[in-house]
C-alpha positions in Angstrom: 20.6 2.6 5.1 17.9 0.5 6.6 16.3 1.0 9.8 17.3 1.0 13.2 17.9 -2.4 15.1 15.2 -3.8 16.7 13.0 -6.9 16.8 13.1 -8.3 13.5 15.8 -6.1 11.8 18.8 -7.6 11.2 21.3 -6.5 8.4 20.5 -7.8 4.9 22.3 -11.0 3.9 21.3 -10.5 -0.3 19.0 -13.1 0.2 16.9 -11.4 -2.7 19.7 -10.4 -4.9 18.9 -10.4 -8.6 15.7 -11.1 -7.7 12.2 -8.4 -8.3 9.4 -8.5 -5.9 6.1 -7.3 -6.3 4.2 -6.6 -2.8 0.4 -5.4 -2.8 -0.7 -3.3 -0.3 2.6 -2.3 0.5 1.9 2.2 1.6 1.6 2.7 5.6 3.6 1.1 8.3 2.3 -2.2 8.5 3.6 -5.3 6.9 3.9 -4.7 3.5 6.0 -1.6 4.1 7.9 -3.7 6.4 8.2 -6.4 3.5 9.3 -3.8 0.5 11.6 -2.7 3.0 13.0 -5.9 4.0 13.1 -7.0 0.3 15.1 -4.2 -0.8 17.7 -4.3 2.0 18.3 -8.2 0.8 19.1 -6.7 -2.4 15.7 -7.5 -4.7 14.4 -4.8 -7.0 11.2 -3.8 -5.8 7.6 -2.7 -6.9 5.3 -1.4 -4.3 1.0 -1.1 -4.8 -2.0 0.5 -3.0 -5.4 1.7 -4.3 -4.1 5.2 -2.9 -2.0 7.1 -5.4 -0.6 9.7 -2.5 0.0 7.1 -0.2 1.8 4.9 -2.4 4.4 7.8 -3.0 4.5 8.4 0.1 5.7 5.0 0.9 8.2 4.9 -1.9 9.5 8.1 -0.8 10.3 6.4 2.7 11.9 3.9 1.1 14.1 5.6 -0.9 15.5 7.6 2.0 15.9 4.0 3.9 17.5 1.9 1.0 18.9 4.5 -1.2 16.7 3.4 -4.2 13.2 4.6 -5.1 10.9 1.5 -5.4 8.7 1.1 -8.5 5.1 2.1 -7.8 2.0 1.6 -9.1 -1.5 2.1 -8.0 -4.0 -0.6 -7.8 -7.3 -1.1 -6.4 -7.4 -5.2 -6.4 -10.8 -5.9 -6.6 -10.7 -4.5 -10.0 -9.6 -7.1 -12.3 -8.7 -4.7 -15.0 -6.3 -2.7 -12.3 -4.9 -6.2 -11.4 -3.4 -7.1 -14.9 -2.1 -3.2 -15.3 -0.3 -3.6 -12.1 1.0 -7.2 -12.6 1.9 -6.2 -16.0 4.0 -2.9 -15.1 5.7 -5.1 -12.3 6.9 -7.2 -14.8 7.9 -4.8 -17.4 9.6 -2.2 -15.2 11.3 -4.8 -13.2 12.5 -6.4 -15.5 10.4 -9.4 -15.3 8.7 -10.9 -12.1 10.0 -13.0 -10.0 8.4 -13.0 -6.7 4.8 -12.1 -6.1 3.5 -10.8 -2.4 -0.1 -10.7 -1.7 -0.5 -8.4 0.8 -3.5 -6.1 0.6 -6.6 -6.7 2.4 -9.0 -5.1 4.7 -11.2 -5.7 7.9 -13.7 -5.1 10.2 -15.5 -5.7 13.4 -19.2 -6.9 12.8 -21.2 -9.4 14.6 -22.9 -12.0 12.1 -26.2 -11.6 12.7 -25.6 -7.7 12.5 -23.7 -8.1 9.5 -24.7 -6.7 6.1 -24.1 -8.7 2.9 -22.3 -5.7 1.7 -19.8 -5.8 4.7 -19.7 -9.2 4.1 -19.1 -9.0 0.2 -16.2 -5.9 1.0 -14.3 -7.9 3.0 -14.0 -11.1 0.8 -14.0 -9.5 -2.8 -10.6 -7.8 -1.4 -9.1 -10.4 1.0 -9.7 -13.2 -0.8 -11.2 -12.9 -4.5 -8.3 -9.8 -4.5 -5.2 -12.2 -3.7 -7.1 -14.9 -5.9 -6.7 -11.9 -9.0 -3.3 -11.4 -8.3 -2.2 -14.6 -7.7 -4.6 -15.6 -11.3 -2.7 -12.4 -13.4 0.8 -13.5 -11.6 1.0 -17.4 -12.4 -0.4 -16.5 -16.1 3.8 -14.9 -16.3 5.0 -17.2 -14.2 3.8 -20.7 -15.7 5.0 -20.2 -19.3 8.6 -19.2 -18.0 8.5 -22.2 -15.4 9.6 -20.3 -12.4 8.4 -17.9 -9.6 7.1 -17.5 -6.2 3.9 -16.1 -4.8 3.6 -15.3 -0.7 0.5 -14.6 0.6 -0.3 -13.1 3.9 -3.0 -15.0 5.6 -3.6 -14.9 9.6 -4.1 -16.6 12.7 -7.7 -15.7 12.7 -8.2 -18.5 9.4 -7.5 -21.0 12.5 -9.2 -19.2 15.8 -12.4 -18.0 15.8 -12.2 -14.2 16.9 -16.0 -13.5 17.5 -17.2 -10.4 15.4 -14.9 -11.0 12.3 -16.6 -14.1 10.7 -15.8 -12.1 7.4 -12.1 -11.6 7.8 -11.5 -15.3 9.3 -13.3 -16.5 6.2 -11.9 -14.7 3.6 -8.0 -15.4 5.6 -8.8 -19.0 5.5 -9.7 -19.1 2.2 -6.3 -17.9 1.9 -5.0 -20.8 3.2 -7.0 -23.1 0.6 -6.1 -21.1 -2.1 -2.3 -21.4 -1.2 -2.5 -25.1 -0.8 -4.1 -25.9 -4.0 -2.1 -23.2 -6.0 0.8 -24.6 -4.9 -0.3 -28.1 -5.9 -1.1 -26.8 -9.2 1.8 -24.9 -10.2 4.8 -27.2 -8.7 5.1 -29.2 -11.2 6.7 -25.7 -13.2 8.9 -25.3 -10.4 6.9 -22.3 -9.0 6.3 -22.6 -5.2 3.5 -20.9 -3.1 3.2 -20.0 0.3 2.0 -18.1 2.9 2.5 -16.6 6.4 -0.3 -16.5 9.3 0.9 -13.7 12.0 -0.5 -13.0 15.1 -0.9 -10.0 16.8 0.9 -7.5 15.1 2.0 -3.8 16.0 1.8 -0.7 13.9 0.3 2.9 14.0 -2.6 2.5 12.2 -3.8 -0.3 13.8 -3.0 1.0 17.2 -4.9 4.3 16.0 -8.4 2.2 15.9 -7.8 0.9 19.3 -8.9 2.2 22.4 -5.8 3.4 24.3 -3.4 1.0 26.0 -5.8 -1.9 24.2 -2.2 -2.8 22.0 -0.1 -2.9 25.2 -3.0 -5.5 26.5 -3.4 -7.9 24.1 0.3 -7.7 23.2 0.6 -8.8 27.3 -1.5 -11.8 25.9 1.2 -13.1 23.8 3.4 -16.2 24.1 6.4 -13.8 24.3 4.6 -10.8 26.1 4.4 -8.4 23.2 2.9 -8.0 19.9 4.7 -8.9 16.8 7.0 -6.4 15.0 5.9 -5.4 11.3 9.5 -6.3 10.2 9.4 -9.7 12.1 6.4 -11.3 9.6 8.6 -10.1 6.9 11.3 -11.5 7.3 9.5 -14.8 7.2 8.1 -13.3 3.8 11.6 -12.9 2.7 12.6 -16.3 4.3 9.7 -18.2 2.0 10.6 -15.8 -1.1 14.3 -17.2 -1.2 16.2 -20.0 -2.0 16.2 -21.0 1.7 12.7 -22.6 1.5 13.0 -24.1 -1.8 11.4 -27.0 -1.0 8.7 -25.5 0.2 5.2 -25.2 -1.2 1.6 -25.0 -0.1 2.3 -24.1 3.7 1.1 -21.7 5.5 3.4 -20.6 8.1 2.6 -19.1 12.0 4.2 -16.5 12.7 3.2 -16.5 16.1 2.6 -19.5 18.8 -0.4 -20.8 17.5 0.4 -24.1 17.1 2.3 -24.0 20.4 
């Protein structure tokens, strides 16, 4: 059973099948729930991560009532390098090997820069970036040697548009970009490809639980299309780069949004 129809959900096509995906940061209802989710209905056998152990099983309990099968879990907390190669080594073990990678965990927040601490600073990038650069580092150490995988990261608009009071996160999401690019250009030649996606303005709960009320509705009214983005919409573009239908793709970083419009 997967959920109801809606922006972004449309039946699974086994896009995935055969196939296991790890995704980071994957407990809540943002887009790596929405990517777990969307990789299970396209018939991948999936591994789900977050630094909290209740939330994580939480997750996979959701999961398991939407798909019918109870995701592997592990918990992870990917600014710890040791935590990095337990996870990406259960993945691989309890999946059966690893085939697709999804760096999705990351945090925020809303600082201006000459009010900004080095440890907001340093919080921000250890887990944004240096986090998906670990992952990525423990994931193509599997992948090279068997000359085959793929790695999506999640990036964002905000590595392209300044968005004043998150210097930190628009650093550490373009350094996602550069890390894709030149990851990609490194691994090809083993026929592993690397990617990522670059949403915009993106709907769930808990982001719409930090905002101000009716501040969602507003900048969603900002959008090309008059709405903020669906959680399930960005991952199907995840699932899009993760399968054979963008297999000659590498190193790009995809909008999910109109920001090159």
């Amino acid at each position: 059973m997967s959920q109801d129809n809606g922006p972004g959900n449309a039946p699974g096509r086994g896009l995935l099948a055969g196939r296991s995906v790890l995704v980071t940061g994957a407990a809540g209802t943002g887009i790596g729930f929405a990517t777990a989710l969307r990789c299970a209905e396209e018939g991948a056998r999936v591994a789900i991560s977050a630094r909290s152990a209740e939330k994580v099983e939480l997750a996979a309990d959701q999961l398991e009532k939407l798909v019918g099968v109870r995701p592997v879990t592990t918990v992870c907390d990917i600014t710890v390098e040791s935590e990095v190669q337990a996870m990406i080594a259960a993945a691989d073990e309890r999946l059966d090997g690893l085939d697709v990678l999804v760096n999705n965990a990351a945090v925020g927040g809303m600082a201006p820069v000459a009010e900004m601490t080095d440890e907001q600073w340093d919080a921000v990038l250890d887990t944004t970036l240096k986090g998906t650069f670990r992952c990525t580092r423990a994931a193509l150490r599997l992948m090279l040697p068997r000359k085959s995988g793929v790695i999506v990261n999640n990036a964002s608009v905000v590595g392209w548009k300044a968005s004043p009071g998150m210097a930190h996160y628009a650093a550490a999401k373009a350094g996602v970009m550069a890390l894709t690019r030149a990851s990609a250009l490194e691994a090809a030649g083993a026929g592993i490809r690397i990617n990522a996606v670059a949403p915009t303005l993106v709907a769930h709960d808990e982001l719409a639980a930090k905002m101000p009320p009716g501040v969602m509705d507003q900048l969603g009214a900002q959008q090309p299309l008059g709405r903020a983005g669906e959680p399930s919409e960005i991952a199907n573009v995840i699932v899009f780069l993760a399968s054979d239908y963008a297999s000659y793709l590498t190193g790009e970083v995809i909008s999910v949004s109109a920001q090159h419009a």
